[in-house]
C-alpha positions in Angstrom: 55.1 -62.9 0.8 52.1 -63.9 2.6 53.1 -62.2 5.7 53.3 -59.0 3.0 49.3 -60.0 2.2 48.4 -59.6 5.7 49.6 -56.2 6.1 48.1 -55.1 3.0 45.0 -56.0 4.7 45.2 -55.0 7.6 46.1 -51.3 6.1 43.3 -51.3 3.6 40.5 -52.4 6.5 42.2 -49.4 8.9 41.4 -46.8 5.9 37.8 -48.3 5.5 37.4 -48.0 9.2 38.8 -44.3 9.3 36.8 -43.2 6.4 33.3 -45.0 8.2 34.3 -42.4 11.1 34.9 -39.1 9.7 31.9 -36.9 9.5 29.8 -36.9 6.6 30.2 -32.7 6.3 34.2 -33.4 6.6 33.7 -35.3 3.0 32.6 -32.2 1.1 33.7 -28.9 0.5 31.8 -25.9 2.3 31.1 -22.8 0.3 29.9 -21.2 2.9 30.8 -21.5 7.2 28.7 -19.8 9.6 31.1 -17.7 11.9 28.1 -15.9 13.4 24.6 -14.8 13.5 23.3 -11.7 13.9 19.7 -9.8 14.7 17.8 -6.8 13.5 15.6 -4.4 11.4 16.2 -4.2 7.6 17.0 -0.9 6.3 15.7 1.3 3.3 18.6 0.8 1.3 18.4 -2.7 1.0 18.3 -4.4 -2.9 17.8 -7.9 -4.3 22.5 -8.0 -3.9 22.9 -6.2 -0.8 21.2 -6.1 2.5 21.8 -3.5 4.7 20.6 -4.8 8.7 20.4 -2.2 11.9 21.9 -4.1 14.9 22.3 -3.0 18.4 26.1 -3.3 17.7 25.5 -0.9 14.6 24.7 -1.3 11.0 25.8 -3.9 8.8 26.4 -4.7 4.8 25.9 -8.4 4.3 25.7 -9.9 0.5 22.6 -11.9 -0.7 24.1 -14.7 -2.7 22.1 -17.1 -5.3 23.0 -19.7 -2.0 21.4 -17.9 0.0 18.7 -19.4 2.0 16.0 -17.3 2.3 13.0 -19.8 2.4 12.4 -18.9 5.7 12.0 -14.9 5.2 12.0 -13.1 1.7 10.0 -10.2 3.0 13.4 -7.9 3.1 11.1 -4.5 3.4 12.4 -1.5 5.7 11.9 -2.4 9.5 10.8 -6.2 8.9 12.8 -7.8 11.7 15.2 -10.4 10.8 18.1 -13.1 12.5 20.8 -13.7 9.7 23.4 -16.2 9.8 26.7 -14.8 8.1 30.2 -16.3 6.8 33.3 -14.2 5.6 33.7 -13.9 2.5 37.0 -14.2 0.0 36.0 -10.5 -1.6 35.7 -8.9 2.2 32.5 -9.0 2.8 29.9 -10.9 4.8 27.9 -13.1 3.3 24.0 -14.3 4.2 24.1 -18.2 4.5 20.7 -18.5 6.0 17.8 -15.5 6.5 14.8 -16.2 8.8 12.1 -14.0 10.3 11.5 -13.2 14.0 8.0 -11.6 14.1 5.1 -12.9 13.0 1.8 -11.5 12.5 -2.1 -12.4 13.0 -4.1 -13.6 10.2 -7.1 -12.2 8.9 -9.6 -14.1 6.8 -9.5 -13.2 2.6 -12.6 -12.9 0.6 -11.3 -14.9 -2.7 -13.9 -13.0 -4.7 -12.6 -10.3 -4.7 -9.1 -11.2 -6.0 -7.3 -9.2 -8.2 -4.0 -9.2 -10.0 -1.7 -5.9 -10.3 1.8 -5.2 -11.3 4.2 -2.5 -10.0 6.9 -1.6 -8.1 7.4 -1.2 -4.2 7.9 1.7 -3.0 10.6 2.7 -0.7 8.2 3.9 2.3 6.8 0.1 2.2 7.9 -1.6 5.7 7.4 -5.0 6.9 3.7 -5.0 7.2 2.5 -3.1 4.4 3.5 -2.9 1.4 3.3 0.5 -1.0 2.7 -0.8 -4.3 3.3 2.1 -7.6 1.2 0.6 -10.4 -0.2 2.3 -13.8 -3.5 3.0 -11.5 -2.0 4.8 -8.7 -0.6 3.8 -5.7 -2.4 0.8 -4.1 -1.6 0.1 0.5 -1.6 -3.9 0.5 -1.0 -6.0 3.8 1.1 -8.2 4.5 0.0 -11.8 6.3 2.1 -14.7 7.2 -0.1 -16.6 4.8 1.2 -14.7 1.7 2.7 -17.0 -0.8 6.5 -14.9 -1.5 7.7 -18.5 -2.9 7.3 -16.6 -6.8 10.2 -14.1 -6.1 13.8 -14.7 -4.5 13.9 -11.6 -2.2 11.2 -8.7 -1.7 12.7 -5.9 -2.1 11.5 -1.9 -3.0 12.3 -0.6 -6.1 12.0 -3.9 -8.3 8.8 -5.2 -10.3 6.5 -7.7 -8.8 3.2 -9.5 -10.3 0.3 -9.8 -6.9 -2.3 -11.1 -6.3 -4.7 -9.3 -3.8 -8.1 -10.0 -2.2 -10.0 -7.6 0.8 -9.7 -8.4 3.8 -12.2 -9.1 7.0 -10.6 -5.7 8.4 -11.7 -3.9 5.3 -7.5 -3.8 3.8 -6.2 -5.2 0.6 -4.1 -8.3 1.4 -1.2 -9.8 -0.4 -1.9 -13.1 -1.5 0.8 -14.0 -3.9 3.6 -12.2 -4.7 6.4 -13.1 -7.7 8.7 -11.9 -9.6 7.7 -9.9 -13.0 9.5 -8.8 -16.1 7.5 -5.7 -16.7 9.1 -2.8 -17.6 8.1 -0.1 -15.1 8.8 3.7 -16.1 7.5 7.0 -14.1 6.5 9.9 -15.8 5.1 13.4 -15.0 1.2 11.7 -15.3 2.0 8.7 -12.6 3.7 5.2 -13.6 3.4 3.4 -16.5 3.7 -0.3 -16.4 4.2 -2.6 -19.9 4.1 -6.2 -20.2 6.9 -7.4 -21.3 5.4 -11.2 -21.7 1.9 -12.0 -23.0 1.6 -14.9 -20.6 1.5 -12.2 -17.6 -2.0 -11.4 -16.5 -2.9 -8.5 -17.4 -3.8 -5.3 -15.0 -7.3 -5.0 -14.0 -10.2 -3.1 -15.9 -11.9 -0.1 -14.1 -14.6 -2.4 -14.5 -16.3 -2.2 -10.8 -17.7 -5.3 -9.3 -21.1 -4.3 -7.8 -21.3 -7.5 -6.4 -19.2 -7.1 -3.5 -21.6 -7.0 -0.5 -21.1 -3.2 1.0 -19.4 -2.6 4.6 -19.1 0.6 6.7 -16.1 2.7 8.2 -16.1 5.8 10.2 -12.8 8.2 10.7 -11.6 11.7 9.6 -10.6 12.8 6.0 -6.6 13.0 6.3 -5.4 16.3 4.4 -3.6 14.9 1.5 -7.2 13.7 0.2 -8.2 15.0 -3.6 -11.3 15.2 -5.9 -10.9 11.2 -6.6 -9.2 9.7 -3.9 -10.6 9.9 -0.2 -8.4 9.4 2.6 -9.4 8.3 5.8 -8.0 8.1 9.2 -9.8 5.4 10.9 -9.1 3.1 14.4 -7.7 0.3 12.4 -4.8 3.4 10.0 -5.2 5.3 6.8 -8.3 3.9 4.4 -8.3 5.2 0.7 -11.0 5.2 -1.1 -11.8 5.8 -5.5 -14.7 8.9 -6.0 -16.0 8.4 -8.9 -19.8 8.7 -10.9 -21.7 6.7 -8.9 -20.7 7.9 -5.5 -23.4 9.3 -3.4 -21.8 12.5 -1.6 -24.9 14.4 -1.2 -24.6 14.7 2.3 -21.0 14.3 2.7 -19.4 16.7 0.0 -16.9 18.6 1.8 -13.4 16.8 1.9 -11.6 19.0 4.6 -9.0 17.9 7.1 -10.3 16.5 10.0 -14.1 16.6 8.9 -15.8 13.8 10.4 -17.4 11.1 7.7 -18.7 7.4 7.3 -18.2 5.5 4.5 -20.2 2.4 2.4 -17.6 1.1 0.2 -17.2 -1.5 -1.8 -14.1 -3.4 -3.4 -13.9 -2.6 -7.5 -12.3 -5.1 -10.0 -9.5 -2.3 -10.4 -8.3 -3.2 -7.0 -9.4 -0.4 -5.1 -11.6 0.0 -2.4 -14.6 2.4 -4.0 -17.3 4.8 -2.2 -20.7 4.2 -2.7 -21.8 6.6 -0.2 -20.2 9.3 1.8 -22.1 10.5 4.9 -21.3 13.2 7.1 -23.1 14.9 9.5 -24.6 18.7 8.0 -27.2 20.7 9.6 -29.2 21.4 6.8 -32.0 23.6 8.4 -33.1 26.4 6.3 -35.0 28.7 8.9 -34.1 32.1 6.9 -36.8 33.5 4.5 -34.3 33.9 1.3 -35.6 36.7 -1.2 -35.0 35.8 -4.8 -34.7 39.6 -5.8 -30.9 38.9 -4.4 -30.1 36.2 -6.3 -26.5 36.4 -8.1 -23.7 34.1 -9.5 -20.2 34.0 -8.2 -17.3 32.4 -9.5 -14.5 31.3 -6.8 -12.3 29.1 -4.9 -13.1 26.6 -1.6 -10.8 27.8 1.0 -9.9 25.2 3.7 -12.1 26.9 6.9 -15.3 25.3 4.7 -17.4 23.2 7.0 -20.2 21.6 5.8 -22.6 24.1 7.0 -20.5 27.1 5.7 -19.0 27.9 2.7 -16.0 30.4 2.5 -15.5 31.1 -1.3 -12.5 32.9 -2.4 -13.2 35.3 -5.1 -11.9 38.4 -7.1 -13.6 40.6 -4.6 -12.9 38.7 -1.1 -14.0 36.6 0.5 -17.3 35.5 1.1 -19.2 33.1 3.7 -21.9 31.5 2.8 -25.1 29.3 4.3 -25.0 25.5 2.9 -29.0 24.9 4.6 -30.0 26.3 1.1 -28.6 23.8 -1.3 -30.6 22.5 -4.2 -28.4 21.5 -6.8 -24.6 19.8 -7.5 -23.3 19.9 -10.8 -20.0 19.0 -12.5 -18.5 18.1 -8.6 -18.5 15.3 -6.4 -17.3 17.0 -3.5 -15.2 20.1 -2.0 -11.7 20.3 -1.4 -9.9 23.1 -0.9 -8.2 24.8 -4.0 -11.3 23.9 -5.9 -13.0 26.3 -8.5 -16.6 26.5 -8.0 -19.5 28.4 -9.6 -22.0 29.4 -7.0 -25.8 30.5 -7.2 -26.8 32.3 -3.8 -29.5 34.7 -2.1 -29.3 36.5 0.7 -31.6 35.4 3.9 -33.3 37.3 6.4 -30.7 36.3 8.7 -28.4 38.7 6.9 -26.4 35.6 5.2 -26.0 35.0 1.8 -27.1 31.5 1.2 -25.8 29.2 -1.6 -28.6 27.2 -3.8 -26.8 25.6 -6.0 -22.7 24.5 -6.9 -21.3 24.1 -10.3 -17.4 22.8 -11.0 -15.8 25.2 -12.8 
């Protein structure tokens, strides 16, 4: 009996010694082993359930699960580069265990007054650095920094809602500050997209309120052809600018909005978000040396073709075309500028240099 004792002892300190050995990790169940990890670009057709990764060994579907670890990259935006580790699945597919990123990119110094708050959706053209964000006000170009706060929102994705908060930069961008997940209900229609608040906690979107605070800066490029009678666009050294025309913009010598014209613009940043221009400068040779006789004034009604320059006018009308002196220009009326397409009452004379010379511009 007591030699039975020992042997139950001696058994029962063997399995206390066997379990001290085994691997904590042996103890518990894994939901998830890592057969392999794998590198490369994210593709447009990624969602919030599916990410779809180019590879040098060819494309690849892996899932997103709720387990997913994704604390070290939720920026999951066409082209961001990415290492995934994977494991296989029961349902066949391959499943992201762990997502981190591989690039990183410089910082650039936020002016926190002039934060704003904006809701929307990402657009599909949005890649890893900026992000194309479709909100009630337009379509807004907001940078991405490695100091951007993504800790709101599980994955970023196109296509889904997102509440963010953006400041201007020192290189003249708007910069994602935070970004998180919203419950808006986001619906397009033929006038642009329409974003409601679902919650009344949300904040709400920004006022076209313009904060004439915001010290001024300067940019110089070339107006990008997809520019209209509001919205400036400007190819500068640093990529594509937009900028808001509106009332108090000074285009007096910078008026004509054609492709490739060269221009510098003071802007500042409006409480709506958008960079604004306060003054739009070109570079017109406004030098009237003509004598103009005012027994050859007439009206004309017609439309800005695209060879306008900012010393000549080439007007469109039901008679053909005409082209016209700018050196003569007195008045602007009911326009902010000239694109091409635009419907335009003119007032003109004809010089002694045989030119007809406008004097004054009316929107139609």
């Amino acid at each position: 009996m007591k030699k039975l004792r020992i042997v139950k002892m001696i058994m029962m300190i063997c399995l206390i010694i066997g379990m001290a050995v085994i691997p904590v990790n042996e103890l518990n169940v894994q939901a998830a082993e890592v057969i392999a990890t794998v590198e490369g670009s994210v593709l447009s057709e990624t969602t919030h359930e599916l990410l779809y990764l180019s590879t040098k060994e060819g494309n690849m579907e892996i899932k997103i699960d709720s387990t997913t670890d994704a604390s070290g990259c939720k920026l999951l935006l066409t082209g961001q580069e990415i290492r995934v580790s994977v494991s296989h699945g029961s349902d066949g597919y391959l499943h992201a265990v762990k997502i981190t990123n591989t690039t990183t990119t410089p910082g650039i110094s936020l002016d926190s007054s002039t934060k704003a708050t904006v809701t929307g959706t990402i657009n599909k053209k949005s890649n890893s650095e900026i992000i194309y964000f479709d909100t009630s006000y337009g379509q807004m170009e907001l940078k991405l920094d490695p100091t951007t706060d993504i800790s709101g929102c599980t994955v970023l994705v196109s296509g889904k809602t997102y509440e963010i908060v953006c400041a201007r930069g020192s290189d003249a961008y708007m910069h994602a500050m935070s970004i998180k997940d919203s419950s808006a209900t986001v619906t397009t229609t033929s006038t642009g997209t329409v974003v409601t608040q679902n919650l009344s906690s949300l904040t709400p979107a920004p006022s076209s309120a313009l904060d004439s605070s915001v010290v001024t800066m300067s940019v110089s490029g070339t107006v990008v052809d997809k520019t209209k009678e509001n919205l400036l666009y400007l190819s500068t050294k640093d990529g594509e600018m937009q900028f808001v025309i509106d009332s108090k913009t000074d285009s007096r010598n910078g008026m004509i909005l054609m492709p490739g014209t060269k221009l510098t613009v003071t802007f500042y940043h409006g409480s709506d978000a958008y960079l604004h221009a306060a003054v739009i400068q070109g570079n017109p040779k406004y030098t009237l040396s003509a004598k103009l006789d005012s027994d050859t004034k007439s009206t004309v009604t017609g439309t800005v073709k695209s060879e306008t320059t900012e010393n000549t006018l080439f007007l469109d009308t039901q008679h053909g075309e005409m082209e016209l002196k700018m050196d003569a220009l007195e008045s602007v009326k009911g326009c902010k500028v000239l694109i091409a397409g635009k419907k335009i009452v003119i007032t003109c004379e004809r010089g002694s240099d045989a030119y007809m010379h406008v004097t004054s511009i009316t929107g139609a």
